[in-house]
Every structure is written in structure tokens, then in C-alpha cells.
C-alpha positions in Angstrom: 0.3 -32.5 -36.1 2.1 -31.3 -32.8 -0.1 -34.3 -30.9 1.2 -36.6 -33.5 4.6 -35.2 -33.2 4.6 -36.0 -29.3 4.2 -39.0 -29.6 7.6 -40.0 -31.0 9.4 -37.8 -28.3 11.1 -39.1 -25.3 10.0 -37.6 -22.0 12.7 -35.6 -21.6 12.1 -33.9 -25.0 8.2 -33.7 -24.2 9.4 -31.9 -20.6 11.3 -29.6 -22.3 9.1 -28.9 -25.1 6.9 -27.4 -22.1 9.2 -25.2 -21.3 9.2 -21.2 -21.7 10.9 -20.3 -24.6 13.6 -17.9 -23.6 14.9 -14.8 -25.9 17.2 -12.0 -25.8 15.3 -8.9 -25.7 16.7 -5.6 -26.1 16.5 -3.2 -23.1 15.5 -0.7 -25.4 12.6 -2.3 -26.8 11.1 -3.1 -23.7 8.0 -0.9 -22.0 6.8 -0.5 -18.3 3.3 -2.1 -18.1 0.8 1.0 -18.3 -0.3 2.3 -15.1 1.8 -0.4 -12.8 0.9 -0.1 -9.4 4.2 -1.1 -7.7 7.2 1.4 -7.3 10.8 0.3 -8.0 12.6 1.8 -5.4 16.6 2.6 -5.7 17.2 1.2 -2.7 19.6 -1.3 -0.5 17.8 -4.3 -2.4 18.3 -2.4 -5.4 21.8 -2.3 -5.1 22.3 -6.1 -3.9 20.2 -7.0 -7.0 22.5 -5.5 -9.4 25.9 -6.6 -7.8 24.2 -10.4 -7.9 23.2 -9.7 -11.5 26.6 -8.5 -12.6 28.4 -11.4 -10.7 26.1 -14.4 -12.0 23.5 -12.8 -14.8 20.3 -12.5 -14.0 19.0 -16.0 -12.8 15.4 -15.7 -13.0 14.0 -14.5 -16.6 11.7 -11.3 -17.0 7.8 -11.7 -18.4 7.1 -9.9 -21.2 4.2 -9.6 -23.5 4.4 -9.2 -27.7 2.7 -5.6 -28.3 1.0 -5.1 -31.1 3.6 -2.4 -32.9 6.4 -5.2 -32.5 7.6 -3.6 -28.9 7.5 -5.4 -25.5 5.7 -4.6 -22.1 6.7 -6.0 -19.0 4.5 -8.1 -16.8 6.5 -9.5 -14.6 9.8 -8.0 -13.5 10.5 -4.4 -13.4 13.2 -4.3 -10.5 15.1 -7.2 -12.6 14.6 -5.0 -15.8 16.0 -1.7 -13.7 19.0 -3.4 -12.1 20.2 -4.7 -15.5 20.2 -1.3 -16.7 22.3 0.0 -13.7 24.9 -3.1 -14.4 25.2 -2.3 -18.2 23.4 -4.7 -19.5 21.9 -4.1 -23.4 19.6 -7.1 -23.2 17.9 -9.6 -21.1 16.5 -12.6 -20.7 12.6 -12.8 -21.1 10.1 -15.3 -21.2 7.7 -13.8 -24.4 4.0 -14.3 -24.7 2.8 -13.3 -28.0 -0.9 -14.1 -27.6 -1.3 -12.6 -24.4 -4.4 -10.5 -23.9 -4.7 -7.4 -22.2 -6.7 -8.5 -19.0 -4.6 -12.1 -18.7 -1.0 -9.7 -18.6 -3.0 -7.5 -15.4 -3.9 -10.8 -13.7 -0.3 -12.2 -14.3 1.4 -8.8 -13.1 -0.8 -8.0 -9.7 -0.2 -12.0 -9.2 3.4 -12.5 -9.7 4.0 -8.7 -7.5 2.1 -10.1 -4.9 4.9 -12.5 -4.2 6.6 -9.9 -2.7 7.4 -9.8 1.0 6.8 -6.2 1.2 3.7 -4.5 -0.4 2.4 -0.7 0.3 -1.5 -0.1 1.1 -1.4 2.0 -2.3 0.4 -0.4 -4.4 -2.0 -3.1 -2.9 -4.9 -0.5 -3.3 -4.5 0.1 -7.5 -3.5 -3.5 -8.0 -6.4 -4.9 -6.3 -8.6 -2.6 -8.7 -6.9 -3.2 -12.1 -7.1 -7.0 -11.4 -10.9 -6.6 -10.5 -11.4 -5.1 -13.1 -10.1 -7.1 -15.6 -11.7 -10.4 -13.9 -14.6 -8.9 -14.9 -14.3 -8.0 -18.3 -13.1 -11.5 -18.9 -16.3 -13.0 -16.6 -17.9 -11.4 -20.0 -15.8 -13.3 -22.8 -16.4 -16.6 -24.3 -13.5 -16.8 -26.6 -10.6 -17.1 -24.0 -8.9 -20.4 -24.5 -6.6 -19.5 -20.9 -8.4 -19.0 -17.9 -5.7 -18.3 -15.2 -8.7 -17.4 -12.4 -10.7 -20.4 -12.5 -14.2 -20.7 -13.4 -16.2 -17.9 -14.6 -19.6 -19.0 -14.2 -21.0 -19.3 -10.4 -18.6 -17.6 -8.5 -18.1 -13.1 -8.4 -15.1 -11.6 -9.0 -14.6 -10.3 -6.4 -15.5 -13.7 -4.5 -12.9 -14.9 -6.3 -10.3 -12.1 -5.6 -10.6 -12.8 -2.2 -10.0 -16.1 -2.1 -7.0 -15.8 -4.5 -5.5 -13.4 -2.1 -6.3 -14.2 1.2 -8.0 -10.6 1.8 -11.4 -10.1 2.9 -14.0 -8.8 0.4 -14.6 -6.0 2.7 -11.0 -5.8 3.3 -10.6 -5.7 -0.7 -13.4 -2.9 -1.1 -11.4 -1.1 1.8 -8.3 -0.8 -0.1 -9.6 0.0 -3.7 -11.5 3.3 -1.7 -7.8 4.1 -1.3 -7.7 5.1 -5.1 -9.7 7.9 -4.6 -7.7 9.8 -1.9 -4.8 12.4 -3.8 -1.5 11.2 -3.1 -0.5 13.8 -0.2 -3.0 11.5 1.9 -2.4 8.2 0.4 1.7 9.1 1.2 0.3 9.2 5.2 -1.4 5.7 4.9 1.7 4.2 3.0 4.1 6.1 5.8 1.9 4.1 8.4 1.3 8.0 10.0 -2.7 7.3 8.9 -4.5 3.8 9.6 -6.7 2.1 7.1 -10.4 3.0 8.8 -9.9 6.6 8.8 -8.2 7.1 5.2 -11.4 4.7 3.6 -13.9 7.7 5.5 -11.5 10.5 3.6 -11.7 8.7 0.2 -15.3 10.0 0.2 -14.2 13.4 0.3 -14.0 15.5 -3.2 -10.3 16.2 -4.2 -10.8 19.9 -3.7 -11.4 19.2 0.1 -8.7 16.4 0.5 -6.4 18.9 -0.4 -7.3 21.4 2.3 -7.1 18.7 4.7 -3.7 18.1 3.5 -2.8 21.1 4.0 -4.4 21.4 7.5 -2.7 18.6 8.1 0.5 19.4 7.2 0.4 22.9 9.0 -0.8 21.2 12.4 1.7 18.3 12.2 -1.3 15.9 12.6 -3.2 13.1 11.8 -7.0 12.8 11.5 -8.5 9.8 14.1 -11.0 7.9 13.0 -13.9 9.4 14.8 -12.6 13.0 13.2 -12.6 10.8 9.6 -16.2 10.1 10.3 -17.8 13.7 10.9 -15.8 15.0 8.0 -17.0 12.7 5.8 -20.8 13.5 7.7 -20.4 16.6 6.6 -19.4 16.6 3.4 -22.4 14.5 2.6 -24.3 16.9 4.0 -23.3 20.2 2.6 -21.4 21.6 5.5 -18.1 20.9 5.0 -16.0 23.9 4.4 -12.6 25.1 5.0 -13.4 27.0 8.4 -14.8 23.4 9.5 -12.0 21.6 8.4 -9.6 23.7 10.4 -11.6 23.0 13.3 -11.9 19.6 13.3 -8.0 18.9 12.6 -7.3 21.6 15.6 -9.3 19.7 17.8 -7.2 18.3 20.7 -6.8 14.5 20.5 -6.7 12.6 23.9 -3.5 11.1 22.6 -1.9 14.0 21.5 -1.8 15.2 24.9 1.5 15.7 26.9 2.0 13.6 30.2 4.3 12.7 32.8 4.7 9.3 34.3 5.7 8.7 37.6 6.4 5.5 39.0 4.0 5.3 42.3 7.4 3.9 44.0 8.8 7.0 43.6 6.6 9.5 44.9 4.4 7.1 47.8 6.5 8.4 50.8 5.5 11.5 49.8 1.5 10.6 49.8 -0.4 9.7 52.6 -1.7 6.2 53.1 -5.5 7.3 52.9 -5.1 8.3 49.9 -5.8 6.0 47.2 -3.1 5.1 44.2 -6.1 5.9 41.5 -6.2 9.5 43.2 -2.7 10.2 43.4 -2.2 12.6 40.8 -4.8 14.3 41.9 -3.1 14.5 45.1 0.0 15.3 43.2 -1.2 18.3 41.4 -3.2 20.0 44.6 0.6 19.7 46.3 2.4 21.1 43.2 -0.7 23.9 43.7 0.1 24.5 47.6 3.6 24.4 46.7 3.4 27.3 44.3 1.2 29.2 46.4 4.2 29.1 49.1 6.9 30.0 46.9 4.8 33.0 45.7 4.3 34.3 49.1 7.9 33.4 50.0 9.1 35.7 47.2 6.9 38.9 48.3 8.0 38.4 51.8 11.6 38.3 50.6 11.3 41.8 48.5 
């Protein structure tokens, strides 16, 4: 009947019988998608958001999808949900999907946050692996009449993950190994105070160890380079990792945690004698310091 029905529409009825339904949805009936891996941060965008909302309404709708206890779970639009709470609002605007399935509301969610210009390694890290994992439960089903990722026959998920996103399938594996670190570590990578290659060798550890690196870490005031990443993770595979290793390994001296000085060799060449070369001039440099020491010592004994 509704084929039938289009036929005697105009084109501007047919356009707009296309469109998303919109409702008014009360803030109180409305649930944070389970386990979302993107933060709403109270913060200067936050605030901006809110004063636009309570000058002109919100603009662009929230996605929501029909639970089965009558309720509503967010997919898309968390931050817009927040800041109408902060300006007072009771309901909201909201674009409803009733048939929605469980893994099509993941895909939507990671897809429509990924908009977003910026995106922490973690968030990135437990989206990638909810959406991967839905893709393949739904490579399993026949009876989905919506297929938002294309075809399921031929083609891997995660094949297909990557060329949705624009990330590497290694890069892809890289960041769902961030899941496994405990958060103390996963804060460092998301602080940009720990780099991708070492915290992937660390997510190999068992949580029981991560956390005594963390606190090594912590105590020393340091990060782990990637070489040090790679012998821990050596030796937990091989039985030998213990705490008295771990304390040894993070209290290793790295070459660049090293103090120095730097001189400007137009500073100090008067001072150095032409035969000696500019690659050898702090050597030079310290062996004066040296003499010059030795001289002030004896200058002091002959002065008592």
C-alpha cells in the first residue's frame, strides 16, 4: 500500500515523507548507550554548546534507539543531550529508531563520534573494538534488512573497518591492544606522556604487573621507552618479570632523560684553540673546567 500510496504524492510530499520523524523525548527517559567509549567533558566547548542551545534550541536532533522496556538509549549525541540538561531543558528533540538492532546502534554510534575533530587513543581504542565486534556478529546474520557496512560476503571485518576509517589494519589491531592496559597507563597514552609502540608492548602484561609499573612509574616521574616496553614484555613471557625487575628497568637512565648544557660554539671558540676540532670541543671544554678546578683547589690551600 505505501508504494501505491507514493504514487499520488507530489515530490515534495515524497521528499519529505523520507524524512526522520522528529519527537519530543523526555530527558528523563533517555539512557547513555552501555559501555560508550567517548567522554563528555565539562569543558569550554561544553559551555559554548549550552549558551548556543539556550539562545537558538538545539539545531541538530539527538539519535535515539526504542528499548525494549519502552525507555530510550542514545546513539548519537551525548554532549547535545548533557548541555540541554545544563540549560534546563525537560525534553529534546530526537530522531527515534524503533527497529534498531543492537549491533546497527554500535556501528551508528562509533560512526557518527568519529566525526569529531578531536578523538583520544582510548576512546578510539574501545570504539574500534565494539564496532569490530559487532561487524562480525552481523557478517553471521541473514535476516538484516539494513546493512549500513556494505557487503558481508568477500570482504573481513576488519578489512572493512579499515577502509571505513582510514586506519591501517595493523594500526586498528594496535589500538584495540590498548583495551587491555588499566587505566593509570592508558591515562599516560591519552596525556600524550606514553607513545603508541610502547603502551601496545605493555598491554601484554597481566594487570597485577601493569599496576606495579604504574606505580614505578609514578614514583620515578617517568615513562617507559620503547626498547624498555620490549624487555618487559620479554620477560613477562618468560617468567621473569617480577617487581625487583620492574624497578630496575624503569630506574634505568634514558639517554634522553639526561641533563645537558648547550653552548653555542660562537661563544666559547676564542676560548678553544684552532687545532682542535668543533666535534671535540666539549671534550676540550670539560678537561679545562677539570684544570680549572684543580687550580682553584690549590689556590684555596695556599690561601689558608
Amino acid at each position: 500500500m505505501s508504494a501505491l500510496d507514493d504514487l499520488f504524492k507530489n515530490e515534495q510530499e515524497l521528499a519529505e515523507s523520507k524524512l526522520p520523524k522528529l519527537y519530543d523525548i523526555p530527558l528523563d527517559m533517555i539512557d547513555d548507550f552501555p559501555d560508550h567509549p567517548f567522554k563528555v567533558k565539562m569543558d569550554e566547548d561544553m559551555d559554548q554548546l549550552v549558551e548556543s542551545i539556550k539562545e537558538r534550541g538545539l539545531i541538530t536532533p539527538i539519535t535515539l534507539r526504542e528499548k525494549e522496556d519502552g525507555r530510550y538509549e542514545i546513539v548519537s549525541g551525548h554532549r547535545r543531550r548533557k548541555a540541554c540538561e545544563i540549560a534546563g531543558f525537560s525534553t529534546i528533540k530526537a530522531d527515534v529508531h524503533k527497529d534498531m538492532t543492537r549491533d546497527e546502534a554500535v556501528i551508528l554510534m562509533v560512526e557518527s563520534n568519529f566525526q569529531r575533530s578531536v578523538i583520544l587513543p582510548s576512546e578510539k581504542a574501545f570504539a574500534y573494538k565494539m564496532r569490530l565486534e559487532a561487524m562480525k556478529r552481523q557478517g553471521k546474520r541473514t535476516d538484516l534488512t539494513s546493512d549500513p557496512l556494505g557487503p558481508k560476503s568477500g570482504v573481513r571485518s576488519n578489512e572493512e573497518l579499515a577502509t571505513s576509517t582510514g586506519d591501517s589494519m595493523t594500526q586498528i589491531k594496535r589500538y584495540i591492544r590498548l583495551t587491555n592496559l588499566i587505566p593509570d597507563l592508558l591515562n599516560l597514552v591519552d596525556e600524550g606522556k606514553m607513545g603508541m609502540r610502547p603502551a601496545v608492548e605493555l598491554s601484554y602484561l597481566s594487570p597485577a604487573d601493569q599496576e606495579i609499573l604504574s606505580n614505578e612509574l609514578y614514583i620515578n616521574d617517568s615513562t617507559p621507552s620503547h626498547d624498555q616496553a620490549i624487555r618487559l614484555r620479554k620477560y613477562a613471557e618468560t617468567g621473569e618479570l617480577t617487581k625487583a625487575v620492574i624497578e630496575l628497568v624503569v630506574r634505568e637512565e634514558k639517554p634522553n632523560q639526561r641533563e645537558r648544557i648547550h653552548i653555542r660554539f660562537d661563544k666559547v671558540k676564542d676560548f678553544i684553540p684552532k687545532h682542535v676540532n668543533p666535534e671535540n670541543a666539549g671534550d676540550y671544554i670539560v678537561e679545562a673546567l677539570q684544570f680549572y678546578q684543580k687550580h682553584q683547589q690549590k689556590r684555596n690551600k695556599n690561601v689558608r
